[in-house]
C-alpha positions as CSV (number, residue, x, y, z in Angstrom):
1,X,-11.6,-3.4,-1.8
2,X,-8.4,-1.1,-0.8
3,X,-9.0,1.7,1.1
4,X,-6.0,4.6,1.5
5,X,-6.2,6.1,5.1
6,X,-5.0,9.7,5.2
7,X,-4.7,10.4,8.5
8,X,-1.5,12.7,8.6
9,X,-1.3,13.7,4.8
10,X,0.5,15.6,3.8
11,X,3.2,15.3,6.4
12,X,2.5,11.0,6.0
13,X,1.9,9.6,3.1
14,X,-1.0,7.5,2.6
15,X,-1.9,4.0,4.5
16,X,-3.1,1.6,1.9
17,X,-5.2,-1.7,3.8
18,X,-7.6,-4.1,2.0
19,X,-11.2,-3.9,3.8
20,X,-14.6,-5.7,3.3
21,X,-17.0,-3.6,1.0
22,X,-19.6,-4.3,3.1
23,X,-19.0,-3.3,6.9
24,X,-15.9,-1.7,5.8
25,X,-13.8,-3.8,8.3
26,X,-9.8,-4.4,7.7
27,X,-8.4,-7.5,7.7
28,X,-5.7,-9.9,6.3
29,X,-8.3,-12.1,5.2
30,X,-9.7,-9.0,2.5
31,X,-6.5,-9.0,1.0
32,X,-6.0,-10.7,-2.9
33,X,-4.6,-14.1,-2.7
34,X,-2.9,-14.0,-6.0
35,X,-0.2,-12.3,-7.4
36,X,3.6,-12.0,-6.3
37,X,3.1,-8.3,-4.9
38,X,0.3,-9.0,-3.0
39,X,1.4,-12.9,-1.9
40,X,4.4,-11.1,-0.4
41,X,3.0,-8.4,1.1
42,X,0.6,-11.0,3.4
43,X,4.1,-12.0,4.6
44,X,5.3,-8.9,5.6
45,X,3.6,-7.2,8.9
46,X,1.6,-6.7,10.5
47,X,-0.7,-5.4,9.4
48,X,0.4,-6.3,5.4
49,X,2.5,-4.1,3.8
50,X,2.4,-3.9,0.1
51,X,5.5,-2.3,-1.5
52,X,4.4,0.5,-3.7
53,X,6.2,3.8,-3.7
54,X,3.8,6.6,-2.4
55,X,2.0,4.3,0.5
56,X,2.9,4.0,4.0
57,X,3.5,0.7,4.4
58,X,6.4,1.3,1.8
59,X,7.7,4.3,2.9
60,X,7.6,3.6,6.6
61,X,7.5,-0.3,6.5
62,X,9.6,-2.4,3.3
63,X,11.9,0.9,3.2
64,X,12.0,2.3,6.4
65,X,16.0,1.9,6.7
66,X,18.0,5.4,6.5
67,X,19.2,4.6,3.5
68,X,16.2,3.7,2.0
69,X,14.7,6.8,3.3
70,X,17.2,8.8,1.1
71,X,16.6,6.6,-1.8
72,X,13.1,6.6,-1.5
73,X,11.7,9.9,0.0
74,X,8.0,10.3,0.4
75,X,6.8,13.1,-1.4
76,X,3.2,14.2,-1.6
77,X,3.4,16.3,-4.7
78,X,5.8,13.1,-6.9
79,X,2.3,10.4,-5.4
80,X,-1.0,11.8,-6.3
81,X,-4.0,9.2,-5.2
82,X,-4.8,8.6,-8.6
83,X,-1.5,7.2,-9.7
84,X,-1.1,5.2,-6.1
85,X,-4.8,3.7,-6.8
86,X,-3.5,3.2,-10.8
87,X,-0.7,1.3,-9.4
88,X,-2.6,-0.8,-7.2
89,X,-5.1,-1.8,-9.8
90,X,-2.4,-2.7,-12.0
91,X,-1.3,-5.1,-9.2
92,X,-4.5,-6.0,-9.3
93,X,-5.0,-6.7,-13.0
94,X,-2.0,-9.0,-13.7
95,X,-3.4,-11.2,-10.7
96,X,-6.7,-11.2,-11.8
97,X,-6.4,-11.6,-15.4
């Protein structure tokens, strides 16, 4: 199950970690073992880093390079949750088919 940590929103954008439903627990071992995205982002880290625009792991991880930074600028109002979680599950959906 993902879970987006907003500790430092709006001035951070989001973290975005895979956790165990039950005790709520992150780990690398929660994380999809299918799909290109997520396949890569187990080999990027730690902790993974999935690389969606509007998460954490993107902003300050796979694009954390100057450059990038221009390119790529987190922006609170441009990321809402709902289309960072729509995004995810569409990951999720071309995985899981």
């Amino acid at each position: 199950m993902p879970r987006l940590r907003c500790n430092d929103y709006p001035a951070r954008s989001p973290s975005l970690q895979f956790v165990d439903p039950e005790i709520k627990k992150e780990g690398i071992e929660f994380w999809p073992k299918q799909g290109d995205a997520f396949t890569a982002a187990l080999g990027r880290g730690p902790p993974p880093q999935l690389c969606i625009e509007g998460i954490r792991e993107f902003h300050e991880g796979c694009h954390s390079s100057s450059s990038d930074q221009i390119q790529y600028p987190w922006k609170p109002e441009k990321f809402t949750f709902v289309n960072i979680l729509l995004r995810v599950q569409n990951l999720l959906d071309k995985a899981y088919p």
